[in-house]
Structures are given as structure tokens and as C-alpha cells.
N, C-alpha and C positions, 0 to 999 in steps of 0.2 A: 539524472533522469533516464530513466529505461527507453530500450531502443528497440522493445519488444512491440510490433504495428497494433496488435490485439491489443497488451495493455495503455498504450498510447491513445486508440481508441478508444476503452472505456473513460479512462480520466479526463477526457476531453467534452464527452456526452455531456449534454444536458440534464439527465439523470442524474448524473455522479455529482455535477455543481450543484443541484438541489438536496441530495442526498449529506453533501459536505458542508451545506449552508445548514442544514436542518440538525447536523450533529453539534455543529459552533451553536449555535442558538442556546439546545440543549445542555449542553457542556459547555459556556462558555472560558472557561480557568480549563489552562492547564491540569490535566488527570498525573500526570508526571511530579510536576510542582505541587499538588494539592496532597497527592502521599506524601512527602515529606514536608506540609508544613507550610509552603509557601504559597501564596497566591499570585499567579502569573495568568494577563490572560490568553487563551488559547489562540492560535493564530491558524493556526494545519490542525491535519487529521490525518492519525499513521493508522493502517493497516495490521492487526498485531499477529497475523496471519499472511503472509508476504502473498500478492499475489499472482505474481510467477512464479510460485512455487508449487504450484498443480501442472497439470501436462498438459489438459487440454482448454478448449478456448471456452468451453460451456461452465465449465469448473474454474477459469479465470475471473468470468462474468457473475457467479454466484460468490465468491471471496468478495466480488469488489462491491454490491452491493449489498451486504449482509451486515445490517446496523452495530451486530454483536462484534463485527468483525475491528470494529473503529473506536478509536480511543483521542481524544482532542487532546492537542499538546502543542507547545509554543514550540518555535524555531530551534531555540537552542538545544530542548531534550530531544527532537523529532532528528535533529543533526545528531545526539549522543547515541541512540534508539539503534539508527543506522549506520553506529560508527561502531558501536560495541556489535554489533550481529556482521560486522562485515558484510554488509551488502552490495557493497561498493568494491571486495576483493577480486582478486583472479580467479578463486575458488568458485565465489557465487555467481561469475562471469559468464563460466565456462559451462556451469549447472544449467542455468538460464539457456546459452547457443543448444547445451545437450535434449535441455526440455523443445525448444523450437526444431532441432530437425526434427526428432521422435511426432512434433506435430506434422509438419511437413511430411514425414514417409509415413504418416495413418493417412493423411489428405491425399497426398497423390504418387504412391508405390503400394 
């Protein structure tokens, strides 16, 4: 889980729970499972546009709401998803702290 306050923020919103209920509804089978075949049903919803990967908090809040943006998938692909993108690396760790100061000195330097 990201330790980013902004993203922690949105996913916690009451928007984003309605927004995440409304795509399972939709989609309820895994999007992941359903390309290849299998019928699994969705339990999450990934992001397929990471959303700390913009710079700022206004551009964090339009990825994270943006229906296009969501893709329904069970546990299992939603762990492959972010295992194959490393997002979970030192690389993407460090992108992530690079992106929050760069917020921090537009907000207040």
C-alpha cells in the first residue's frame, strides 16, 4: 500500500468506494482471467495507469477517478499486474519520494 497522504486520501473517499463498487458490478469476472479464457470472479480493481505516476495532486485525483482508467481483476492477477510492473521496486519507490518532493517545492518553495 502506498504511503503517498494524497493517494491514501483518494482511495479511502467515499467516491472512490462507489466508483470501485460501480466497476465490480459492471465487470464483475476478472478482465485479466476473461483474456485468457478463464472465468474468475473480480474481487479488486487495478488502476492501468498507476496513480502516482503524475506529479501533481489534481492529476492524481483525475487518474483515480477516470472509469477508463480501471480494469476489474481478482487477487491473484491484480498481485501478477504489480509484480510484473514492479511497483513494489526501489526504482518505483524512489520515483514516487522524487514525485512528492517536486509536489512539496511547487506547494511551498
Amino acid at each position: 500500500m502506498s504511503r503517498n497522504p494524497i493517494y491514501i486520501k483518494l482511495i479511502n473517499s467515499g467516491r472512490w468506494k462507489k466508483l470501485r463498487a460501480d466497476k465490480l458490478t459492471a465487470n464483475p469476472i476478472c478482465q485479466e482471467c476473461e483474456a485468457k479464457g478463464l472465468s474468475t470472479p473480480a474481487t479488486e480493481v487495478h488502476h492501468l495507469t498507476e496513480v502516482e505516476s503524475v506529479p501533481t495532486a489534481n492529476a492524481m485525483e483525475q487518474l483515480m477517478f477516470d472509469y477508463t482508467n480501471l480494469e476489474s481483476v481478482c487477487h491473484s492477477c491484480h498481485s501478477d499486474i504489480h509484480q510484473e510492473k514492479f511497483s513494489h521496486s526501489k526504482e518505483a519507490i524512489q520515483a514516487n519520494n522524487r514525485r512528492a518532493t517536486e509536489r512539496f517545492a511547487d506547494k511551498f518553495l
